[in-house]
N, C-alpha and C positions, 0 to 999 in steps of 0.2 A: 708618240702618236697623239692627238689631240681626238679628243670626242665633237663627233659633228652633232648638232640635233637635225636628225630628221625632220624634211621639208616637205610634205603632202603636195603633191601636184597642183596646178588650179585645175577647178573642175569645169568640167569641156564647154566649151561654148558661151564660156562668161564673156569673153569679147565680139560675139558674132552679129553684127550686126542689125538692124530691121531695114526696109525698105531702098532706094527711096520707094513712094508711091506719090501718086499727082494729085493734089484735095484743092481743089476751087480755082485748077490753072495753075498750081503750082507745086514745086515735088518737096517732099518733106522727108527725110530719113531719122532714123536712131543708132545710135551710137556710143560706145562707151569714152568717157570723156579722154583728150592728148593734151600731156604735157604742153605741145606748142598753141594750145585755145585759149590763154591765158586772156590775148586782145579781144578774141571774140566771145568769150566769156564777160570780160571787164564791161565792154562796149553792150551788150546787151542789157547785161543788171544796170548800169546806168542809167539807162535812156527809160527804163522800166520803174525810179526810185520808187514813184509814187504812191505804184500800185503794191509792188509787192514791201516796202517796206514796215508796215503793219503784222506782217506776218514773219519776215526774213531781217527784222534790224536787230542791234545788239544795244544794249544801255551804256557799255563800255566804252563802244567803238560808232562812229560817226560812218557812215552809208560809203563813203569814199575808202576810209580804210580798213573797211573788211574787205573792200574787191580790188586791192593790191598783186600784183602778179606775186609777191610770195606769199599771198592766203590763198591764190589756186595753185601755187605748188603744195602748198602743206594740206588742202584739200585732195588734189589729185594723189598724194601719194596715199591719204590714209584709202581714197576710192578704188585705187590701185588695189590696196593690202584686203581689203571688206571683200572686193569681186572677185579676187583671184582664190578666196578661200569657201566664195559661194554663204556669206554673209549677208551680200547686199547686191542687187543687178541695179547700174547706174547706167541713166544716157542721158548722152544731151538732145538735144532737137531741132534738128539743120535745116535750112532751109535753102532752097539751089537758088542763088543770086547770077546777078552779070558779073559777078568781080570772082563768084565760087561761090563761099558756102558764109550762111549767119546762121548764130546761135540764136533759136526764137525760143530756148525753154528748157526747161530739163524735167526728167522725170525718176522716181529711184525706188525699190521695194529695199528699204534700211533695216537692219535689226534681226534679220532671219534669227530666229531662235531654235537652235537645236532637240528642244526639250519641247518646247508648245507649237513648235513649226508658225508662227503666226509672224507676219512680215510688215512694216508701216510704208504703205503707198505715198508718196510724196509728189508734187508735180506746181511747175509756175510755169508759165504758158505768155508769150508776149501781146500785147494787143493785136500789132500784125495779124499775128492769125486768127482763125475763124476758132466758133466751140467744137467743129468737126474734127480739126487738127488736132484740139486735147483732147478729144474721147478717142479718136486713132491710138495717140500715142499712151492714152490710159491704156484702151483694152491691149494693144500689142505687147507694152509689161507688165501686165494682168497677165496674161497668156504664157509667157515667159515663166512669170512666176509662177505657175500653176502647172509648168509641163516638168517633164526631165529638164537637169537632175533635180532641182530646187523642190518639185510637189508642194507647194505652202499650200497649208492645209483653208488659210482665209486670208486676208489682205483686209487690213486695218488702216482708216481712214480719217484721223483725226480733224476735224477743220471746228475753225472757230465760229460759235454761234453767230456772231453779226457779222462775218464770210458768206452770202449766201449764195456766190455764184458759184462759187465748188461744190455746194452743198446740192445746187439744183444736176449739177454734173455727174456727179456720184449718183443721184437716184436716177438719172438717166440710164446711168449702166450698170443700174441693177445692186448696184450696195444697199442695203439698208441702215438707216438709223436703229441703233440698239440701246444707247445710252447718252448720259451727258457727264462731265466731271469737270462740279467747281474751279473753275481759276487752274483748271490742267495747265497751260503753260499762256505766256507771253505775248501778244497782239495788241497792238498800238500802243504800246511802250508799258502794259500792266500785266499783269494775269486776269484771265479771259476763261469764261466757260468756251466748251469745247465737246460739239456731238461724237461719237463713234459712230461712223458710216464702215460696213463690214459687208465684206462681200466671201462668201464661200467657195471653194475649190470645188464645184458641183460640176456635173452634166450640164444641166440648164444654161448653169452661169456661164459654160463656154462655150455652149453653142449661142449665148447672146452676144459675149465677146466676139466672136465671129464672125457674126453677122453685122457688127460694126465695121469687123476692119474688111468685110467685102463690100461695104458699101462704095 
């Protein structure tokens, strides 16, 4: 007889959808990322190099072949492995076109730690859309991350000091600056100071989140 190791379930609701909801004439939904988005994936970061590669390029690898359909297979499966174990809640961020659906962005709460419960907010948003559709799709996995089962106790928001359009976005909903750390990571091809915008698992905090996504 061989020994199996036991396989913990995925915890409930890691694939359950958000919306769509309609923001400026148009409907926007969340979702956790398919195997088959690979074009709509590719086709999005493409057309986007400019802006987010400062923030999202590699020194290794040229803009073109980090977004190879086998780096969203090998992305997809580790998003797969992270969400199903309640790790990490990842979506992408559709938008209802004539032809179906484009990918205008993603968003992800990475890193859940089981020890400090503290989770890193991550989010790239396409020009297309307005600043209402990112703070949508912030507070909706804000919320997420703060409800059952996940409870993260705060939501950790690293962005880069000369980044300031993320930076005005977070204080919009309600994170605050708490610190900054030297050369924390990588941003126009160097290491780059880097504020912590943090936001707490509060009452307050979600009834502000709320009231964004009822707007």
């Amino acid at each position: 007889m061989f020994n199996r190791q036991a396989v913990a379930p995925p915890v409930p609701g890691w694939d359950r959808p958000i919306g769509p909801v309609e923001i400026d004439g148009t409907r926007y939904g969340l979702r956790v990322p398919r195997l088959g988005d690979a074009h709509l994936w590719r086709a999005a970061r493409l057309a986007e190099r400019e802006r987010l590669l400062p923030a999202f390029g590699r020194r290794d690898l040229s803009w073109a072949q980090i977004h190879t359909p086998a780096m969203w297979v090998e992305s997809w499966m580790r998003v797969q492995r992270d969400a199903k174990r309640g790790e990490a809640i990842y979506f992408v961020l559709t938008e209802t076109i004539s032809a179906g659906e484009a990918i205008v962005g993603e968003v992800a709460v990475a890193g859940i730690d089981p020890n400090s419960g503290s989770g890193e907010l991550s989010i790239w948003v396409s020009a297309r859309a307005s600043a209402m559709v990112a703070q949508w799709a912030i507070a909706e996995t804000s919320l997420r991350a703060f409800g059952a089962p996940y409870e993260v106790p705060r939501l950790i928001g690293p962005i880069a000091v000369a980044n300031r359009a993320p930076a005005r976005l977070a204080a919009n909903l309600g994170y605050e600056k708490r610190a900054e750390r030297r050369g924390l990571r990588m941003y126009g091809g160097t290491p780059a100071d880097h504020a912590l915008w943090v936001l707490e698992n509060t009452e307050a905090n979600r009834m502000r989140l709320r009231d964004v996504v009822a707007r």
